[in-house]
BAFI-3210 file (N, C-alpha, C; in Angstrom, 3 decimals, decimal comma, padded with zeros to 6 digits):
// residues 73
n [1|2|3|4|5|6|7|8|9|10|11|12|13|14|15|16|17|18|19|20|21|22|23|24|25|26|27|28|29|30|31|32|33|34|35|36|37|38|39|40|41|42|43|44|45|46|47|48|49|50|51|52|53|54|55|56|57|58|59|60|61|62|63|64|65|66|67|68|69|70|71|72|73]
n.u [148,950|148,529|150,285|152,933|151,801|153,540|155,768|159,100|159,456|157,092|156,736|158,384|157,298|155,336|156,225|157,091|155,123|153,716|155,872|155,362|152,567|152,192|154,489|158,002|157,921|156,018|155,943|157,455|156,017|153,664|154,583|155,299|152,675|151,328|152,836|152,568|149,236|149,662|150,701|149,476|146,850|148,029|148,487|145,706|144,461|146,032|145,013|142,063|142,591|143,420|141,975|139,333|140,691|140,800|137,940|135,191|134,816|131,868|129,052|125,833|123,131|119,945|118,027|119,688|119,620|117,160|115,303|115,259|112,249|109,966|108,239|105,491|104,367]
n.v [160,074|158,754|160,733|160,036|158,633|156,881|154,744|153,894|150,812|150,298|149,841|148,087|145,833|145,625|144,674|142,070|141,059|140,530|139,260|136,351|135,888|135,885|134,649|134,253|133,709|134,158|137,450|138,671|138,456|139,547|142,159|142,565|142,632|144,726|146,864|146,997|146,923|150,025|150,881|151,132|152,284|154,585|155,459|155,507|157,625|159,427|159,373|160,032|162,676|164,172|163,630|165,096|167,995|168,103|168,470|170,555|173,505|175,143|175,057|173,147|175,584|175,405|176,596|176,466|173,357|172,182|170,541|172,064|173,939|172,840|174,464|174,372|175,525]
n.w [209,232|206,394|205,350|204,171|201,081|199,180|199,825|199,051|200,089|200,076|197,359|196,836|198,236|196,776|194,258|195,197|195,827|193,497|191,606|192,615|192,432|189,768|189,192|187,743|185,084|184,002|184,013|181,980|179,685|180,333|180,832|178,395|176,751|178,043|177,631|174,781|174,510|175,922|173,663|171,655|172,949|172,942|170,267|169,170|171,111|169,978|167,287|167,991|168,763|166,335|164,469|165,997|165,710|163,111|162,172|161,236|163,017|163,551|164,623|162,343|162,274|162,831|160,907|158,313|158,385|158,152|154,880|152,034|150,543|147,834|145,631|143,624|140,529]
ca.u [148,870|148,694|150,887|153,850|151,216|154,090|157,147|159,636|159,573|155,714|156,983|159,097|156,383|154,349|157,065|157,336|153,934|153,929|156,033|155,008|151,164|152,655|155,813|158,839|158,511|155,109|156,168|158,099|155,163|152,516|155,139|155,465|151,296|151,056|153,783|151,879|148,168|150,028|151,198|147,930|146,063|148,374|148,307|144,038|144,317|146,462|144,060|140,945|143,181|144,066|140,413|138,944|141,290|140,442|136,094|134,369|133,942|130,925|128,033|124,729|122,215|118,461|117,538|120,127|119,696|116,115|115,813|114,575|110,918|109,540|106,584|104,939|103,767]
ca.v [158,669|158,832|161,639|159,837|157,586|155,567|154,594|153,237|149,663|150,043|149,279|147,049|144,439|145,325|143,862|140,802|140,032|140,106|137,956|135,622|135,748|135,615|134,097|134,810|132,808|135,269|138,605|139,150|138,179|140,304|143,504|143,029|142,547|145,426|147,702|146,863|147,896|150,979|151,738|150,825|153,260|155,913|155,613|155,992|158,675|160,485|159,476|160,817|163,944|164,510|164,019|166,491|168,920|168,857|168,460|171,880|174,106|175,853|174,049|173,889|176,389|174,778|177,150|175,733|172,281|172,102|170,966|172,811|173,493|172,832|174,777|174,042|176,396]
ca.w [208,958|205,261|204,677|202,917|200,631|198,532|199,968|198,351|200,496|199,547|195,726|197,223|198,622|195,492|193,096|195,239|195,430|191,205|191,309|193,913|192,173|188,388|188,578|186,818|183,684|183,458|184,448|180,927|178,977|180,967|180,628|176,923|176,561|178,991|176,606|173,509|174,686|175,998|172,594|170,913|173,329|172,731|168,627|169,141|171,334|169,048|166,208|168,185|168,867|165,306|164,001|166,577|165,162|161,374|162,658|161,645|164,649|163,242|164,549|162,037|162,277|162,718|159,819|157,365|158,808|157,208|153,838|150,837|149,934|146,518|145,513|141,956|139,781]
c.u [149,161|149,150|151,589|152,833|152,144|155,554|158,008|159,971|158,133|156,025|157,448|158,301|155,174|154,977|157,322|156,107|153,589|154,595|156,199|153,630|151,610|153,671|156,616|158,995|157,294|155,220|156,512|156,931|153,936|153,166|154,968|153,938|150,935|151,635|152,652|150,215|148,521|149,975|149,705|146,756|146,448|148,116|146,640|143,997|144,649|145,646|142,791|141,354|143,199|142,604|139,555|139,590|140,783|139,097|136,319|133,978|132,815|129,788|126,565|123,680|120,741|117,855|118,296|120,096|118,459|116,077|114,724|113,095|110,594|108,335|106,973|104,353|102,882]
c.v [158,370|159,939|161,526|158,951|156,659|155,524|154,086|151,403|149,178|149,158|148,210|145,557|144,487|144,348|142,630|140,227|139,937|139,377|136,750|134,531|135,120|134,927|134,713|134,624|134,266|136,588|139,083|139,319|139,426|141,760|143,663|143,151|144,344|147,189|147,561|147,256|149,286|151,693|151,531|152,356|154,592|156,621|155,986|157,066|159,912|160,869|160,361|162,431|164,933|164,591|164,883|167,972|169,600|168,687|169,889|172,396|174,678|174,683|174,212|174,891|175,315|175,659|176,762|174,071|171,336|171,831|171,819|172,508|174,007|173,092|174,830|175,282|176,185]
c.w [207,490|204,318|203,671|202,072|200,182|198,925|199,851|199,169|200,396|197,883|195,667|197,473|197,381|194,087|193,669|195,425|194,185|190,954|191,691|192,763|190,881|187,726|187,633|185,217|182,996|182,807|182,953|179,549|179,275|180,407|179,033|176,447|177,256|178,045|175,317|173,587|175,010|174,967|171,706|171,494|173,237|171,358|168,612|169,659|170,556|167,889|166,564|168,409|167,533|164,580|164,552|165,991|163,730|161,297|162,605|163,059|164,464|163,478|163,258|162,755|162,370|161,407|158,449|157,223|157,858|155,729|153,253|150,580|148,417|146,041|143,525|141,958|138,605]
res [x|x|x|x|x|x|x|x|x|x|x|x|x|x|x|x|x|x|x|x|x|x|x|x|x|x|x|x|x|x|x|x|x|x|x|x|x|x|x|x|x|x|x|x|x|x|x|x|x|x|x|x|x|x|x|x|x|x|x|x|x|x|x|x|x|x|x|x|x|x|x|x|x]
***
Protein backbone atom coordinates (compact mmCIF):
# COMPACT_ATOMS: atom_id res chain seq x y z
CA UNK A 1 0.00 0.00 0.00
CA UNK A 2 2.60 2.45 0.97
CA UNK A 3 5.44 1.04 -0.77
CA UNK A 4 6.03 3.79 -3.45
CA UNK A 5 5.45 6.77 -0.62
CA UNK A 6 6.11 9.91 -3.17
CA UNK A 7 5.12 9.85 -6.54
CA UNK A 8 5.82 12.15 -8.75
CA UNK A 9 1.86 13.19 -9.48
CA UNK A 10 1.93 13.26 -5.49
CA UNK A 11 4.29 16.58 -5.99
CA UNK A 12 2.17 17.29 -8.58
CA UNK A 13 -1.20 17.95 -6.49
CA UNK A 14 1.12 19.34 -3.76
CA UNK A 15 2.33 22.27 -6.04
CA UNK A 16 -1.20 22.98 -7.05
CA UNK A 17 -2.61 23.12 -3.85
CA UNK A 18 0.33 26.01 -2.95
CA UNK A 19 -0.78 27.64 -5.22
CA UNK A 20 -4.41 27.40 -5.00
CA UNK A 21 -3.97 28.21 -0.88
CA UNK A 22 -1.15 31.07 -1.54
CA UNK A 23 -1.65 32.27 -4.80
CA UNK A 24 0.71 33.24 -7.30
CA UNK A 25 1.39 36.83 -6.51
CA UNK A 26 2.52 34.96 -2.92
CA UNK A 27 4.39 31.98 -3.84
CA UNK A 28 7.60 34.20 -4.92
CA UNK A 29 7.62 36.02 -1.74
CA UNK A 30 7.16 32.90 0.62
CA UNK A 31 10.19 31.07 -1.55
CA UNK A 32 12.47 34.02 -1.13
CA UNK A 33 11.47 34.28 2.95
CA UNK A 34 11.76 30.52 2.95
CA UNK A 35 15.57 30.78 1.02
CA UNK A 36 16.69 33.39 3.45
CA UNK A 37 15.79 31.53 6.91
CA UNK A 38 17.45 28.57 5.12
CA UNK A 39 20.56 30.50 4.77
CA UNK A 40 20.36 32.06 8.22
CA UNK A 41 20.00 28.49 9.76
CA UNK A 42 22.76 27.20 7.90
CA UNK A 43 25.34 30.28 8.80
CA UNK A 44 24.32 29.30 12.88
CA UNK A 45 24.75 25.88 12.40
CA UNK A 46 28.04 26.37 10.98
CA UNK A 47 28.76 28.87 13.82
CA UNK A 48 27.66 26.28 16.56
CA UNK A 49 29.86 23.76 14.54
CA UNK A 50 32.88 25.92 14.49
CA UNK A 51 32.63 26.88 18.27
CA UNK A 52 32.27 23.20 19.39
CA UNK A 53 35.44 22.65 17.64
CA UNK A 54 37.80 25.27 19.26
CA UNK A 55 35.70 24.31 23.18
CA UNK A 56 38.40 22.44 25.41
CA UNK A 57 37.80 18.72 25.40
CA UNK A 58 39.32 18.22 28.80
CA UNK A 59 36.54 18.35 31.16
CA UNK A 60 37.43 19.95 34.89
CA UNK A 61 38.45 17.80 37.53
CA UNK A 62 36.21 18.33 40.93
CA UNK A 63 39.64 18.59 42.67
CA UNK A 64 40.90 21.52 40.53
CA UNK A 65 37.42 22.94 40.31
CA UNK A 66 37.61 23.89 44.12
CA UNK A 67 39.05 27.03 45.02
CA UNK A 68 42.12 27.71 47.04
CA UNK A 69 42.42 27.55 50.85
CA UNK A 70 43.99 30.30 52.85
CA UNK A 71 45.39 29.37 56.12
CA UNK A 72 46.95 32.24 58.41
CA UNK A 73 49.82 31.99 60.24
Amino acid sequence: MLRNGLEPWHLLVVAIVFIVLFGSRKLPDTARALGKSMRILKSEAKAMKTDDTAAPAAPVRPEEATEPTVTTS
